[in-house]
N, C-alpha and C positions, 0 to 999 in steps of 0.2 A: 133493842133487838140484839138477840144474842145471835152473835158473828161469831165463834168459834168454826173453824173448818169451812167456811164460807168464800175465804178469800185466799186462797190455799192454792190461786192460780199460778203458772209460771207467769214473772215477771217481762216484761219488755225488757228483753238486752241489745236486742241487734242495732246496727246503725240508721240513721236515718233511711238511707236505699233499700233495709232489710224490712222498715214501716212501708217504703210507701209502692214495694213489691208484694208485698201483704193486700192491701188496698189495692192493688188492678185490677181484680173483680169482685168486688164489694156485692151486697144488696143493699143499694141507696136507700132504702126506708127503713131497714133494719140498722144501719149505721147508724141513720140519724137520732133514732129510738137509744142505741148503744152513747151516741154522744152529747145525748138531754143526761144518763145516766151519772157520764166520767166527768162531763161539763155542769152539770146543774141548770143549763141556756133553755129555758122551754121556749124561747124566741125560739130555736132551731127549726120546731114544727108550725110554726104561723109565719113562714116567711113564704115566697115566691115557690118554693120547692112544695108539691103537693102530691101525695098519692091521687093513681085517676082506676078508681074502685070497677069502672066498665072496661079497665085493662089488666085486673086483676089477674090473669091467665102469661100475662110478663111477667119475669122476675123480678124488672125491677117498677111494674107500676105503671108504667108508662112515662114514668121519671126519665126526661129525654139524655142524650149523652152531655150534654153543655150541661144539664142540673147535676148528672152523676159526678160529673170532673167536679162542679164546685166541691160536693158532701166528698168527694178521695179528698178536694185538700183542706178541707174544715176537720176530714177526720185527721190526717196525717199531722198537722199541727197541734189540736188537741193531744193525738197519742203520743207525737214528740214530747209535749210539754208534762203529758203523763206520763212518763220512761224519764224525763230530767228531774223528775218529781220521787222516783223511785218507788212508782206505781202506788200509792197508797189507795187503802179501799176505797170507793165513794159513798158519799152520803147516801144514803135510803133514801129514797123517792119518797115524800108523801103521797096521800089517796087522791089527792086534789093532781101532781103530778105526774102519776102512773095513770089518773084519768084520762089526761092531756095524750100521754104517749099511746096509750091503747083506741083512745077514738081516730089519734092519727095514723096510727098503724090497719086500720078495720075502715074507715073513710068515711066514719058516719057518727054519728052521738050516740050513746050506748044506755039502758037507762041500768039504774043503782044496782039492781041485782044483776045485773052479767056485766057489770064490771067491778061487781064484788065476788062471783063465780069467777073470772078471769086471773083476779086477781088471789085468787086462795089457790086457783091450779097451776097456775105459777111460781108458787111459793117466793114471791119476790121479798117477803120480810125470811126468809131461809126457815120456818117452820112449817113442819107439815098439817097444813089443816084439819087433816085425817090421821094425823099419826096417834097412837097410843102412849100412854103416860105407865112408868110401873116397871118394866120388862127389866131394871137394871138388877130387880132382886131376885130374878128368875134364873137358881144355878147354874154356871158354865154348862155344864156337861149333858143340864134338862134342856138348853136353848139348842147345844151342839148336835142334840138329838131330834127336833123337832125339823122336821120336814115341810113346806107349804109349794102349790103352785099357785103365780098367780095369771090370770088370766085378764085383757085388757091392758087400755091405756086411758090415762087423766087426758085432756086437752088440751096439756103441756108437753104430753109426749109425744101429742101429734104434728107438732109445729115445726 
């Protein structure tokens, strides 16, 4: 996977109180998806903690407050130990565990082709499934000039 410009994010500096003020209002199902990512733990999403998909209309799920507090401090200690780590990128997900993370994230088993459609509008390997190959030999000044609108959003841009 080519990671150039991928990982280009600002670093964690702040102190520990600056993490885990960050973390007061979380999306518990989204962190945890975030902390299979930094952590590589697909335990994270087969534990007691569950999305409850007929409270989907909550932010967080229905993910009660006593499960939220766990996932602030499962995250704040992962992201401590990521910032004492000096944030390095994480490992890419395999297909097998971005399978894991998107049936937990959606509440339900998903079959092969919408979570190969998920996963390409995503761009979670950082290429664009639909991008064009070629354009680097197309002169400055013919690209500076070309004009497009575009119109629409992927189902990554809806999220």
């Amino acid at each position: 996977m080519d990671t150039k410009g991928y990982f280009d994010w600002n670093k964690i500096t702040g102190d520990d109180e600056s993490i885990r003020s960050a973390l007061e209002h979380i999306n518990a199902p989204v962190m945890l998806a975030v902390l299979v990512h930094i952590t590589g733990d697909l335990s994270l999403l087969h534990g007691e903690i569950q999305i409850d998909m007929d409270k989907a209309q909550d932010l967080q799920c229905g993910i009660s407050e006593e499960h939220q507090e766990i996932v602030r401090q499962k995250a704040f200690e992962a992201l401590k130990d990521f910032r004492d780590r000096g944030c390095p990128p994480p490992a890419p997900l395999d297909e097998q565990a971005l399978r894991e993370v998107l049936t937990f994230l959606t509440g339900q088993e998903l079959d092969d082709e919408y979570i190969a459609f998920l996963i390409e509008e995503s761009e979670f390997d950082t290429e664009d499934a639909y991008g064009l190959s070629g354009f680097d030999d197309i002169p400055e000044a013919d690209r500076q000039g070309f004009h497009a609108v575009i119109v629409g959003a992927g189902m990554s841009g809806l999220l």
